[in-house]
PDB file of N, H, CA, C and O in Angstrom:
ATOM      1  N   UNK A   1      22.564 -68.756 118.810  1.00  0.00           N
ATOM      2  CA  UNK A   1      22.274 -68.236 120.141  1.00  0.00           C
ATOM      3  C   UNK A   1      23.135 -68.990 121.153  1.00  0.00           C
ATOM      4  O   UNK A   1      23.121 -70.220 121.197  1.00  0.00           O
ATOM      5  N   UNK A   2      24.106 -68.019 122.206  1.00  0.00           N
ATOM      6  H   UNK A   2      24.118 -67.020 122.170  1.00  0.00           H
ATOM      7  CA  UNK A   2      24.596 -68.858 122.929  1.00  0.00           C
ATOM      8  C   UNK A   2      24.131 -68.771 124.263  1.00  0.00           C
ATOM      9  O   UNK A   2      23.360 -67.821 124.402  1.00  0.00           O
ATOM     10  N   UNK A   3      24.323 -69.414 125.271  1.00  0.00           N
ATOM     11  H   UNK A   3      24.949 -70.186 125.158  1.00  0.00           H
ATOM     12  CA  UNK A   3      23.083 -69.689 126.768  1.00  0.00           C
ATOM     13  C   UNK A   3      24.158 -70.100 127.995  1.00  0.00           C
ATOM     14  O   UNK A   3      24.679 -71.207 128.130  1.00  0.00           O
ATOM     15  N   UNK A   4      24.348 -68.972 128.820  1.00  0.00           N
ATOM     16  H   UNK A   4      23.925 -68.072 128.711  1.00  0.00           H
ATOM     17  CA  UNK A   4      24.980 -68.945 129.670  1.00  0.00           C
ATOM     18  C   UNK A   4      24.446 -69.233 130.840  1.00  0.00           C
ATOM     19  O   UNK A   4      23.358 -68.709 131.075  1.00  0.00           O
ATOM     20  N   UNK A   5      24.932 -69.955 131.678  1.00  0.00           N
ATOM     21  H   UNK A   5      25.817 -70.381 131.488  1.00  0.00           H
ATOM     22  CA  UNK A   5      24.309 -70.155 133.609  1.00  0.00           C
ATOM     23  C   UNK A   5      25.336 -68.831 133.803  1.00  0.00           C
ATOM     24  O   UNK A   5      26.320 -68.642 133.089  1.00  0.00           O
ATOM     25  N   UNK A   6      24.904 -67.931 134.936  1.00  0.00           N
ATOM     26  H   UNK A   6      24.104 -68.084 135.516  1.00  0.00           H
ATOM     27  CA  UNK A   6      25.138 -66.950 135.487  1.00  0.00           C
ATOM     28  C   UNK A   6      24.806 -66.751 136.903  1.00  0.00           C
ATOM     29  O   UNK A   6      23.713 -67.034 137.394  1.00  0.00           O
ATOM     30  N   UNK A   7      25.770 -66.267 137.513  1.00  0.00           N
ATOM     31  H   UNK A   7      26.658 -66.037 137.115  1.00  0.00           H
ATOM     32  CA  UNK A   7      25.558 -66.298 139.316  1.00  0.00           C
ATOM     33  C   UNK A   7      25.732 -64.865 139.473  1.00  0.00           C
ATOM     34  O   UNK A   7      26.614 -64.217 138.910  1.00  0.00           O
ATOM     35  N   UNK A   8      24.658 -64.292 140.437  1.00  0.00           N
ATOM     36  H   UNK A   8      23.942 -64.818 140.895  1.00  0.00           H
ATOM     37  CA  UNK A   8      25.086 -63.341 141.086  1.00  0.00           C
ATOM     38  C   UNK A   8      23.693 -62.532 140.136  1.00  0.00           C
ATOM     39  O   UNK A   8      23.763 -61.305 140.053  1.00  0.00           O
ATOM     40  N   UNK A   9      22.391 -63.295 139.405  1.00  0.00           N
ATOM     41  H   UNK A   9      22.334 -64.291 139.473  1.00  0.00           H
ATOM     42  CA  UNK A   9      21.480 -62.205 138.717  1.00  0.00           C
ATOM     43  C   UNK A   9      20.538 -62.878 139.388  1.00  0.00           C
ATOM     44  O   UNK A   9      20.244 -64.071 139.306  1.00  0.00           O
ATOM     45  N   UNK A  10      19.958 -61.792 140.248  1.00  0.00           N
ATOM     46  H   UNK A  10      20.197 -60.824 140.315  1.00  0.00           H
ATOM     47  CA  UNK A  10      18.808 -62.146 141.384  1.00  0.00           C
ATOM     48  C   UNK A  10      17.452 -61.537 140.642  1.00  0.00           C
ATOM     49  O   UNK A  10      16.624 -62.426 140.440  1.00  0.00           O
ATOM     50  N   UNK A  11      17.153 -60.583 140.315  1.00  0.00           N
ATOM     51  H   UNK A  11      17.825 -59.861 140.479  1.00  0.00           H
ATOM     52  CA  UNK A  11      16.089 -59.810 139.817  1.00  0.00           C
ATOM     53  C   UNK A  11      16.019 -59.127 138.520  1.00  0.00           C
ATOM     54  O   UNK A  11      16.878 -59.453 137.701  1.00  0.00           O
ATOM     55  N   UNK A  12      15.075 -58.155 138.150  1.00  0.00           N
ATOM     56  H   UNK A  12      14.378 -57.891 138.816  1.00  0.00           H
ATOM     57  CA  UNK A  12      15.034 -57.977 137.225  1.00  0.00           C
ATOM     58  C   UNK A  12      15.833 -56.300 136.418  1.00  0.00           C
ATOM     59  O   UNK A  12      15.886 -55.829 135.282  1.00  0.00           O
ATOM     60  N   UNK A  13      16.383 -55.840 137.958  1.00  0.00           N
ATOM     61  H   UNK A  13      16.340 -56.223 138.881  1.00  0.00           H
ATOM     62  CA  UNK A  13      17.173 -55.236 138.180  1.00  0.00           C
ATOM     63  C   UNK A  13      18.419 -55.492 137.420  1.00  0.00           C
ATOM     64  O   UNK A  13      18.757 -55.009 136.339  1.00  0.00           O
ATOM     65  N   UNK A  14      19.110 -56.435 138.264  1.00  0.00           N
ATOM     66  H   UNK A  14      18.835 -56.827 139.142  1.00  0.00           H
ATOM     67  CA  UNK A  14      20.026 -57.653 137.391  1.00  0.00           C
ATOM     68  C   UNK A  14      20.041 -57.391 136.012  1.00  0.00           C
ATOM     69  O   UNK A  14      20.857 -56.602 135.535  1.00  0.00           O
ATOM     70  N   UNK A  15      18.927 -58.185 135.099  1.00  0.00           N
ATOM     71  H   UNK A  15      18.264 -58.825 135.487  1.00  0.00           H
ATOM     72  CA  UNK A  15      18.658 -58.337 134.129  1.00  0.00           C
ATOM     73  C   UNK A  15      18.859 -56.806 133.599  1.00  0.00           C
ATOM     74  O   UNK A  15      19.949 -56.534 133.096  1.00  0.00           O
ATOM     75  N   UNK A  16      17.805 -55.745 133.693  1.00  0.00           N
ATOM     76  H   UNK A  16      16.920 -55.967 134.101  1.00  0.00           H
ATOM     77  CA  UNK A  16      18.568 -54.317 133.418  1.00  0.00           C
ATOM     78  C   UNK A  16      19.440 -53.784 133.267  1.00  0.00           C
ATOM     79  O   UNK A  16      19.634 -53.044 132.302  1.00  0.00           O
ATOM     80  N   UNK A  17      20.400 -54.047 134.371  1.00  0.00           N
ATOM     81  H   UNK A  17      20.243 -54.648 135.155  1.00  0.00           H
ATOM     82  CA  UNK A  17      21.821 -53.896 134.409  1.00  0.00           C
ATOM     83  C   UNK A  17      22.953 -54.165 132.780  1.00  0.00           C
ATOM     84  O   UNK A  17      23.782 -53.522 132.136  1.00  0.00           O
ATOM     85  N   UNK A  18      22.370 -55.357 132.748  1.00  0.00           N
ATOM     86  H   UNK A  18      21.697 -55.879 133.272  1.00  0.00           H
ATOM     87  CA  UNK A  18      23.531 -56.550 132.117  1.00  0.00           C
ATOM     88  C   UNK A  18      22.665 -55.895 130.696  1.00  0.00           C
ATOM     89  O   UNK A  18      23.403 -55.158 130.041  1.00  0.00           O
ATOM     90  N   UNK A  19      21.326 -56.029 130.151  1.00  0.00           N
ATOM     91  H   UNK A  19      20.726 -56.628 130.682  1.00  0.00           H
ATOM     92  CA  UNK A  19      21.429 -55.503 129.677  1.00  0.00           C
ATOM     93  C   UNK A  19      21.525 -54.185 128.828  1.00  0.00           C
ATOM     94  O   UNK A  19      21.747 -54.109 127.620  1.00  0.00           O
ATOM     95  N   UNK A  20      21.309 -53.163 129.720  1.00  0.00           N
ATOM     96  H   UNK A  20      21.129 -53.225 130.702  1.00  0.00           H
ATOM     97  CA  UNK A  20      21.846 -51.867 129.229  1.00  0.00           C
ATOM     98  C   UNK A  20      23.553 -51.569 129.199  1.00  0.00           C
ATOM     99  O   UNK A  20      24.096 -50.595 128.678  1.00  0.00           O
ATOM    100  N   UNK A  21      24.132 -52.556 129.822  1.00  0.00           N
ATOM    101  H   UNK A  21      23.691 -53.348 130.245  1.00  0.00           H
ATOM    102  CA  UNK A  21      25.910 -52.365 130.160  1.00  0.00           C
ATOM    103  C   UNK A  21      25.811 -53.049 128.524  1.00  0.00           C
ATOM    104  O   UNK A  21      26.267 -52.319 127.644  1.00  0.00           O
ATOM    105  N   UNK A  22      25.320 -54.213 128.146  1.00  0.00           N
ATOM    106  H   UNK A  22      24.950 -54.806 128.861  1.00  0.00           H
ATOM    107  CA  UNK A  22      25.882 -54.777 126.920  1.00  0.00           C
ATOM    108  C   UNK A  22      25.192 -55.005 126.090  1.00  0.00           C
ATOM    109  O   UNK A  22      25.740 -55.927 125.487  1.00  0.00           O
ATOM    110  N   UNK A  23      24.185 -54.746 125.558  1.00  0.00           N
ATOM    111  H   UNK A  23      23.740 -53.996 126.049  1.00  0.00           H
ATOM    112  CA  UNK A  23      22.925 -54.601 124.380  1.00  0.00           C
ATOM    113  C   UNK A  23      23.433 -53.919 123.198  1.00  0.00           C
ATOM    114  O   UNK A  23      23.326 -54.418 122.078  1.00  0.00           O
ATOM    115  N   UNK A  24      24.196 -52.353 123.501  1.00  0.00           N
ATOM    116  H   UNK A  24      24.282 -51.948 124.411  1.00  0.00           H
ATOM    117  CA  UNK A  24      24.871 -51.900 122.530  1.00  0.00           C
ATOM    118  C   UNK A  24      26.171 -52.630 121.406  1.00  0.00           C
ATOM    119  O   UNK A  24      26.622 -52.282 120.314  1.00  0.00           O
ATOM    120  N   UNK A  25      26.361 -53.429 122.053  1.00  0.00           N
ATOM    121  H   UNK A  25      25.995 -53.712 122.940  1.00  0.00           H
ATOM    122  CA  UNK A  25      27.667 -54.101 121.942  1.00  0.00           C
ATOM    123  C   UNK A  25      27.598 -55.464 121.341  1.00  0.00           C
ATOM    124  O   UNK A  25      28.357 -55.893 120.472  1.00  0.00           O
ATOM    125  N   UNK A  26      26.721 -56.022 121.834  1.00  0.00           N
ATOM    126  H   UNK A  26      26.105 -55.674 122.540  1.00  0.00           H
ATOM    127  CA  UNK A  26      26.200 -57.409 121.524  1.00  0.00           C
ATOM    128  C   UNK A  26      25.027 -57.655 121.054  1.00  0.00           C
ATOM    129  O   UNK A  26      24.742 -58.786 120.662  1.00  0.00           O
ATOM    130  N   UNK A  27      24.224 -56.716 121.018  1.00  0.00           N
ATOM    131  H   UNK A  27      24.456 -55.797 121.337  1.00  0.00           H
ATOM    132  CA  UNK A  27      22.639 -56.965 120.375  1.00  0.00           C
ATOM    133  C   UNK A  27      21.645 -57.565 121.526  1.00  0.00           C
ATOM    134  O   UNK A  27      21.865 -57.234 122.691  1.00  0.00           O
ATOM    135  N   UNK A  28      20.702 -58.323 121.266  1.00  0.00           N
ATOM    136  H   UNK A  28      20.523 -58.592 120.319  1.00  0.00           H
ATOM    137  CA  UNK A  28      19.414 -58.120 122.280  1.00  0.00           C
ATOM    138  C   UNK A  28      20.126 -59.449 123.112  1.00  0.00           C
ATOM    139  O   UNK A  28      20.481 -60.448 122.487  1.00  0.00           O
ATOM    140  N   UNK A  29      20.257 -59.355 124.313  1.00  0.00           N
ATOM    141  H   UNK A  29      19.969 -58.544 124.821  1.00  0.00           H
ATOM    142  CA  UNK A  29      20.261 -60.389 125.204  1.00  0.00           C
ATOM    143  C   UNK A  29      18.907 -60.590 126.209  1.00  0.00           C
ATOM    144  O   UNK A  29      18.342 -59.639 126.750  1.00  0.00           O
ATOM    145  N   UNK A  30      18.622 -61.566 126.310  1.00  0.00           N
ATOM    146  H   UNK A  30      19.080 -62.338 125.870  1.00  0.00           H
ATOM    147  CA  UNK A  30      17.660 -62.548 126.793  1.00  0.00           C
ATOM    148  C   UNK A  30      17.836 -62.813 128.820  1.00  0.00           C
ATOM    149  O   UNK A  30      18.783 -63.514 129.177  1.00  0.00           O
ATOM    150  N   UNK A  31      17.164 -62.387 129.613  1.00  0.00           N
ATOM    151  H   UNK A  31      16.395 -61.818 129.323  1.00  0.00           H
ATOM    152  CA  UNK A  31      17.824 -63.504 130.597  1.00  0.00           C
ATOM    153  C   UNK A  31      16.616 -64.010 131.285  1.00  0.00           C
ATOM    154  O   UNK A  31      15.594 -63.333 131.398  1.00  0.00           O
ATOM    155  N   UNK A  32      16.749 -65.195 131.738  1.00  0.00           N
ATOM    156  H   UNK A  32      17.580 -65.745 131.647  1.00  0.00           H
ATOM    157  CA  UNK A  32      15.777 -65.999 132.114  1.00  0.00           C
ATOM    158  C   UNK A  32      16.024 -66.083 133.638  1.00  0.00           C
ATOM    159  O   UNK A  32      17.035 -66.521 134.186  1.00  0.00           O
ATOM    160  N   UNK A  33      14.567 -65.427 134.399  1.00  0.00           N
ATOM    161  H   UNK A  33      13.746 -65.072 133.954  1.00  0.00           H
ATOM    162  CA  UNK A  33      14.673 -65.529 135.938  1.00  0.00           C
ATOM    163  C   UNK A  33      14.219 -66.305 136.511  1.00  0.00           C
ATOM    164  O   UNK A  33      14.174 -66.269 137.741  1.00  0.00           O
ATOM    165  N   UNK A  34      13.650 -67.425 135.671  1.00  0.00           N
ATOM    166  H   UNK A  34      13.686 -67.454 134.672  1.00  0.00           H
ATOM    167  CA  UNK A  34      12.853 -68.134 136.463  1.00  0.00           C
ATOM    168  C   UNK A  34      13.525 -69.678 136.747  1.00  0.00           C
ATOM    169  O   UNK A  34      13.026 -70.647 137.319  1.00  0.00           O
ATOM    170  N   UNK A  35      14.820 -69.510 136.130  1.00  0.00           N
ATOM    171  H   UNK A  35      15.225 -68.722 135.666  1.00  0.00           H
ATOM    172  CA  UNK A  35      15.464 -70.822 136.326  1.00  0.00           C
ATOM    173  C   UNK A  35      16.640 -70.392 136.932  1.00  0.00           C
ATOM    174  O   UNK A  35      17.058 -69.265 136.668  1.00  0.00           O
ATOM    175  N   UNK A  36      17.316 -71.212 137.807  1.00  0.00           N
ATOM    176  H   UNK A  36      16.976 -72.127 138.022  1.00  0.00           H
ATOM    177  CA  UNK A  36      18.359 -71.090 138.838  1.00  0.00           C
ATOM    178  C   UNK A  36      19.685 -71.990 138.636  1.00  0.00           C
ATOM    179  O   UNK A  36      19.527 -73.211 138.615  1.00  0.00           O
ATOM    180  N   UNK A  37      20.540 -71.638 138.537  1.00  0.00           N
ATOM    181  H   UNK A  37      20.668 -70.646 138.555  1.00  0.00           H
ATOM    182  CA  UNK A  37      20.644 -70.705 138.029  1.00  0.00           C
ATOM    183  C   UNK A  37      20.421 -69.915 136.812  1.00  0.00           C
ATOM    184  O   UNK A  37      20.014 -70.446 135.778  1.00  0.00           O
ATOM    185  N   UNK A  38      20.710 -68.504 136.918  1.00  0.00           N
ATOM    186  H   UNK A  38      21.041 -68.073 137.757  1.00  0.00           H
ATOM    187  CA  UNK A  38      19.878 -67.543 135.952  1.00  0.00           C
ATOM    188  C   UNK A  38      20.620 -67.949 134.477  1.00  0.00           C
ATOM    189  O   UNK A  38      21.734 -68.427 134.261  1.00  0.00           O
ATOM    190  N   UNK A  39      19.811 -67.657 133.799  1.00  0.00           N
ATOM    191  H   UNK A  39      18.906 -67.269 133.975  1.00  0.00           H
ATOM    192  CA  UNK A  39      20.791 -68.037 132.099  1.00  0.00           C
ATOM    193  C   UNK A  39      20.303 -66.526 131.052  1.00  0.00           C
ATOM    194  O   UNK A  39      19.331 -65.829 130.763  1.00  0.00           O
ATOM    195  N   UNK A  40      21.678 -66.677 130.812  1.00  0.00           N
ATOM    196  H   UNK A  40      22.468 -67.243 131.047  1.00  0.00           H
ATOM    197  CA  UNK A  40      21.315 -65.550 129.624  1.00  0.00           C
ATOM    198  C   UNK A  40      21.773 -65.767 128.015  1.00  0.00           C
ATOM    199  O   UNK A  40      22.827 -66.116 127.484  1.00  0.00           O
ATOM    200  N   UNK A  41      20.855 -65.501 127.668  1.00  0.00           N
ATOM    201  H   UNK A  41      19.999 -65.218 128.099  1.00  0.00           H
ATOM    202  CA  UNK A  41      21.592 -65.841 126.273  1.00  0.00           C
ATOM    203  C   UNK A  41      21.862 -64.680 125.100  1.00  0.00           C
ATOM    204  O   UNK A  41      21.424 -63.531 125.164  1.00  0.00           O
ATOM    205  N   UNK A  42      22.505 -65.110 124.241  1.00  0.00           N
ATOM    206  H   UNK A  42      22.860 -66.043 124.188  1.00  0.00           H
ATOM    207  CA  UNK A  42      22.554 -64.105 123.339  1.00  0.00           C
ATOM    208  C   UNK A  42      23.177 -64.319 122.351  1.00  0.00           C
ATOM    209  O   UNK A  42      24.065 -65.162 122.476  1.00  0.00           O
ATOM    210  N   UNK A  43      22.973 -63.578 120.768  1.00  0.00           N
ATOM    211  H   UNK A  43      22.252 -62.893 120.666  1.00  0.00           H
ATOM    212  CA  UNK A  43      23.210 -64.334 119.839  1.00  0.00           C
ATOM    213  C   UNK A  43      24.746 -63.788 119.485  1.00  0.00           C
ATOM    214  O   UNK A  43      24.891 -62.783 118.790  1.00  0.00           O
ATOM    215  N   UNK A  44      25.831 -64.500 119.997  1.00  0.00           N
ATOM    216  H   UNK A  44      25.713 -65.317 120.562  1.00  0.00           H
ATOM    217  CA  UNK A  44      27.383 -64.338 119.448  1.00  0.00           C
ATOM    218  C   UNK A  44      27.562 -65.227 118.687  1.00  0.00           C
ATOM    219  O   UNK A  44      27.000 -66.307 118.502  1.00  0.00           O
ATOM    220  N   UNK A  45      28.658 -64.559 118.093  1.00  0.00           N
ATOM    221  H   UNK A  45      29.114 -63.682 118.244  1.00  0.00           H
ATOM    222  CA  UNK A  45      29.721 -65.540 117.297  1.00  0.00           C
ATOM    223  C   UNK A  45      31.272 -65.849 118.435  1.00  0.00           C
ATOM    224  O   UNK A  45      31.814 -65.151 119.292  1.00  0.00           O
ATOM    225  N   UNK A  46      31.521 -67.062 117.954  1.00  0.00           N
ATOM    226  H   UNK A  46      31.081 -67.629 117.258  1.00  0.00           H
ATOM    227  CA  UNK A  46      32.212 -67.732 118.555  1.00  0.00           C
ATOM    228  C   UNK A  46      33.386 -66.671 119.256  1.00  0.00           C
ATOM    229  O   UNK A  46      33.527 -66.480 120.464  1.00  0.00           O
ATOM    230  N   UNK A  47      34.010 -66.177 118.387  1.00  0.00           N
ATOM    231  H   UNK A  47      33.896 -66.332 117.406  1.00  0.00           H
ATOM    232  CA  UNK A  47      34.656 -64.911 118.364  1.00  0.00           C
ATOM    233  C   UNK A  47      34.423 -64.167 119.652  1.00  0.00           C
ATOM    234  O   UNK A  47      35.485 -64.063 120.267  1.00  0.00           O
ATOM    235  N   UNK A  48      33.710 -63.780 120.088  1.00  0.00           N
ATOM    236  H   UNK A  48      32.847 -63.865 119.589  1.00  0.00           H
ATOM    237  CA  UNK A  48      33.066 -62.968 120.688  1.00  0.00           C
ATOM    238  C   UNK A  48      32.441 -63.095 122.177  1.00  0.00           C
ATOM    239  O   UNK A  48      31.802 -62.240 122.790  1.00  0.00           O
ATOM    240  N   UNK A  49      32.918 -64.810 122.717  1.00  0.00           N
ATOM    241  H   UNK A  49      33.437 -65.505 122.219  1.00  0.00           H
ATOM    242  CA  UNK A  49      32.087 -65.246 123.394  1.00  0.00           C
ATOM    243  C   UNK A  49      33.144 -64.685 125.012  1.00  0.00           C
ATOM    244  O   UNK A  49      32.602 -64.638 126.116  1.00  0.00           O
ATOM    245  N   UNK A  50      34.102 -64.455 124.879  1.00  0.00           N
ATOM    246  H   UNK A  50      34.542 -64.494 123.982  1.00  0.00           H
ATOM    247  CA  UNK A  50      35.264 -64.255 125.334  1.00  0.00           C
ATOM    248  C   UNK A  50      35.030 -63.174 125.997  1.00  0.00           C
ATOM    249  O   UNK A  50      34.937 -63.053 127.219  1.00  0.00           O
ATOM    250  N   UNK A  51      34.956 -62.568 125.378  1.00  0.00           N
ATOM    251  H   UNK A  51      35.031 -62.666 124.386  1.00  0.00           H
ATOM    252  CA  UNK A  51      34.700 -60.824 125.203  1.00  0.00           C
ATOM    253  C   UNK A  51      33.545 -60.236 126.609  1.00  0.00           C
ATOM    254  O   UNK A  51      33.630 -59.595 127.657  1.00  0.00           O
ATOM    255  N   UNK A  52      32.200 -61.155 125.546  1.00  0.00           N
ATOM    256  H   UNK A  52      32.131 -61.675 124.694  1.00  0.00           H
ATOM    257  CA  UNK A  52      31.478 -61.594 126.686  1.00  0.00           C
ATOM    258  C   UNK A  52      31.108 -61.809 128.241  1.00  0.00           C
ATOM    259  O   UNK A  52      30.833 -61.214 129.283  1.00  0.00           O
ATOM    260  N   UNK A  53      31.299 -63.110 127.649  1.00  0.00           N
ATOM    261  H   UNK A  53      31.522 -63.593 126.802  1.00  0.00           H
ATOM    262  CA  UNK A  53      32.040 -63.424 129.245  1.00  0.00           C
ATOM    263  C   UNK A  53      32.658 -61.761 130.421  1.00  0.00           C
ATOM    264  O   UNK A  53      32.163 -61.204 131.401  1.00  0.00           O
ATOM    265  N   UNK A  54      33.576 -61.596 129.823  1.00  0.00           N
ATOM    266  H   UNK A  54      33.979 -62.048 129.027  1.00  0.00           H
ATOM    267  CA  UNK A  54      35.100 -60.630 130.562  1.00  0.00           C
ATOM    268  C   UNK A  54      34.226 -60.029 131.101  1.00  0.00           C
ATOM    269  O   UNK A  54      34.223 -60.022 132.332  1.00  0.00           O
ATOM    270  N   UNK A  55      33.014 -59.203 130.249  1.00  0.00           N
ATOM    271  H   UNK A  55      33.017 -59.209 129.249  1.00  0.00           H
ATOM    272  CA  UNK A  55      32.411 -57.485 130.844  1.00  0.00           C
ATOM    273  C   UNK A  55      31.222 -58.226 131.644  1.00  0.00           C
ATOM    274  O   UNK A  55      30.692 -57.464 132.452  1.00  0.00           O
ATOM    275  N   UNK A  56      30.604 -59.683 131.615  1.00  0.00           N
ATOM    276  H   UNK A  56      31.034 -60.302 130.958  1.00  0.00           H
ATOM    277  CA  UNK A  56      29.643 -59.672 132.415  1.00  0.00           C
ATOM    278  C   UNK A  56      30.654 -59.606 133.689  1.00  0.00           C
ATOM    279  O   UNK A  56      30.532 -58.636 134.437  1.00  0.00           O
ATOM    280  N   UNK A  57      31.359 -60.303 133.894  1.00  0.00           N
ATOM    281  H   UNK A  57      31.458 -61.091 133.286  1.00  0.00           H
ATOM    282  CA  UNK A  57      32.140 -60.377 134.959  1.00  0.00           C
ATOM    283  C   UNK A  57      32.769 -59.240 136.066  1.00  0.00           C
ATOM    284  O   UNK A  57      33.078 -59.212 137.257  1.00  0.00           O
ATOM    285  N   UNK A  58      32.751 -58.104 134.610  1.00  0.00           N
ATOM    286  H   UNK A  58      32.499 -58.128 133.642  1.00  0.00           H
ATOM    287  CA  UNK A  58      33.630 -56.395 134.989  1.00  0.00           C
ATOM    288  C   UNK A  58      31.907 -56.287 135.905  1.00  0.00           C
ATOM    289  O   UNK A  58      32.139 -55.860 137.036  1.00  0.00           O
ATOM    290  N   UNK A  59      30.666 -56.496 135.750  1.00  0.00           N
ATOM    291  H   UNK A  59      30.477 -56.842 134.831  1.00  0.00           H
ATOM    292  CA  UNK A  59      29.410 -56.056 135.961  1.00  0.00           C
ATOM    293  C   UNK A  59      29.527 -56.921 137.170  1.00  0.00           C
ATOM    294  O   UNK A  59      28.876 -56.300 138.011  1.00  0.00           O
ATOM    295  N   UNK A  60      29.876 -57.743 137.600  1.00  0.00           N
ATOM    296  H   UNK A  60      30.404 -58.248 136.917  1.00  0.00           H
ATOM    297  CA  UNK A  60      29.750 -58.809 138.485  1.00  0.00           C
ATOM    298  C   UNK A  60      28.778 -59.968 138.386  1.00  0.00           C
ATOM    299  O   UNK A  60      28.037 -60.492 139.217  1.00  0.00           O
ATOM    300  N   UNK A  61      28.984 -60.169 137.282  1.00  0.00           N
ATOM    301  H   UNK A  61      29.586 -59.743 136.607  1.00  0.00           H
ATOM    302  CA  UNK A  61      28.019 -61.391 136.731  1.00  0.00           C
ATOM    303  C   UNK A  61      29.074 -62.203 136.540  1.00  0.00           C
ATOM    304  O   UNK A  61      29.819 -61.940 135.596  1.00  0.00           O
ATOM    305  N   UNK A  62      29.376 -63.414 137.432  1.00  0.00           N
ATOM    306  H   UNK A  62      28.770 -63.627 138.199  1.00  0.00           H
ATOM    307  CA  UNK A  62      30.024 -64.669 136.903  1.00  0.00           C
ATOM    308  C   UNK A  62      29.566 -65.513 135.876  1.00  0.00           C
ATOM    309  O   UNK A  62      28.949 -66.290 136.603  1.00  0.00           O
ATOM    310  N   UNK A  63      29.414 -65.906 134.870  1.00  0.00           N
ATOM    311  H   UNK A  63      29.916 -65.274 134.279  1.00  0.00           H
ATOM    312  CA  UNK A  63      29.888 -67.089 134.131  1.00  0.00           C
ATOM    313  C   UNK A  63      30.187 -68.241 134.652  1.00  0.00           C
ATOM    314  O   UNK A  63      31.347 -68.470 134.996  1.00  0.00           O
ATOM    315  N   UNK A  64      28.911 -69.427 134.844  1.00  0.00           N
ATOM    316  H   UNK A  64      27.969 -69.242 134.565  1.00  0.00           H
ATOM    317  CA  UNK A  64      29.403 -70.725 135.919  1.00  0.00           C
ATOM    318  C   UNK A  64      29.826 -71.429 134.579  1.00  0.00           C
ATOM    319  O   UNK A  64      30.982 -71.846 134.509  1.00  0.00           O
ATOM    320  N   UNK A  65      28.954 -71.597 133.475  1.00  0.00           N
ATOM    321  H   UNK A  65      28.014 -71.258 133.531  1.00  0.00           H
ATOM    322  CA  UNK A  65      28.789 -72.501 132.310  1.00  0.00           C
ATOM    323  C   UNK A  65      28.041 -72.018 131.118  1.00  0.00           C
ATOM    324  O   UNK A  65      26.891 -71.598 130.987  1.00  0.00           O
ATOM    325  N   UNK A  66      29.086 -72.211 130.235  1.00  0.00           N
ATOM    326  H   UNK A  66      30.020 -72.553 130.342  1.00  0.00           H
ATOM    327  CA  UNK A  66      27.615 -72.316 128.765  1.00  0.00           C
ATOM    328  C   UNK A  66      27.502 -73.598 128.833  1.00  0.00           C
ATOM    329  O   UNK A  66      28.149 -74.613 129.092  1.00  0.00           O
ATOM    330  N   UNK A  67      25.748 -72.983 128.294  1.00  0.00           N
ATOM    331  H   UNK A  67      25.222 -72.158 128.083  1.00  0.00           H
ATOM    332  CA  UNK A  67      25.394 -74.269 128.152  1.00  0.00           C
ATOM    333  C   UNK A  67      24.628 -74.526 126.836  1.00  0.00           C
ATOM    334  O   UNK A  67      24.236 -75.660 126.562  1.00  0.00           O
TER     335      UNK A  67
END
């Protein structure tokens, strides 16, 4: 499982978003609203984390840190 800080996911809206844009693609992602910043996780392979990253970003989800 990998666990991203993410800027720019305020609600649960947010969370909807990100995952109906990438659930198909990546399998079940997780995001946690109750910590600030927001974290999402999800189970990639290393491979893949890249990828990731790019389309939350195309969504307007920055990527501050994995953590």
């Amino acid at each position: 499982m990998k666990h991203f800080k993410v800027a720019n996911v305020h609600c649960q809206n947010c969370a909807n978003t990100i995952k109906s844009a990438l659930e198909d693609e990546f399998g079940t992602i997780e995001v946690d609203l109750s910590r600030e910043p927001k974290v999402v996780s999800v189970n990639l392979d290393d491979k893949d984390v890249s990828k990731f990253i790019s389309e939350l970003d195309d969504l307007g989800f920055e990527v501050i840190e994995q953590i």
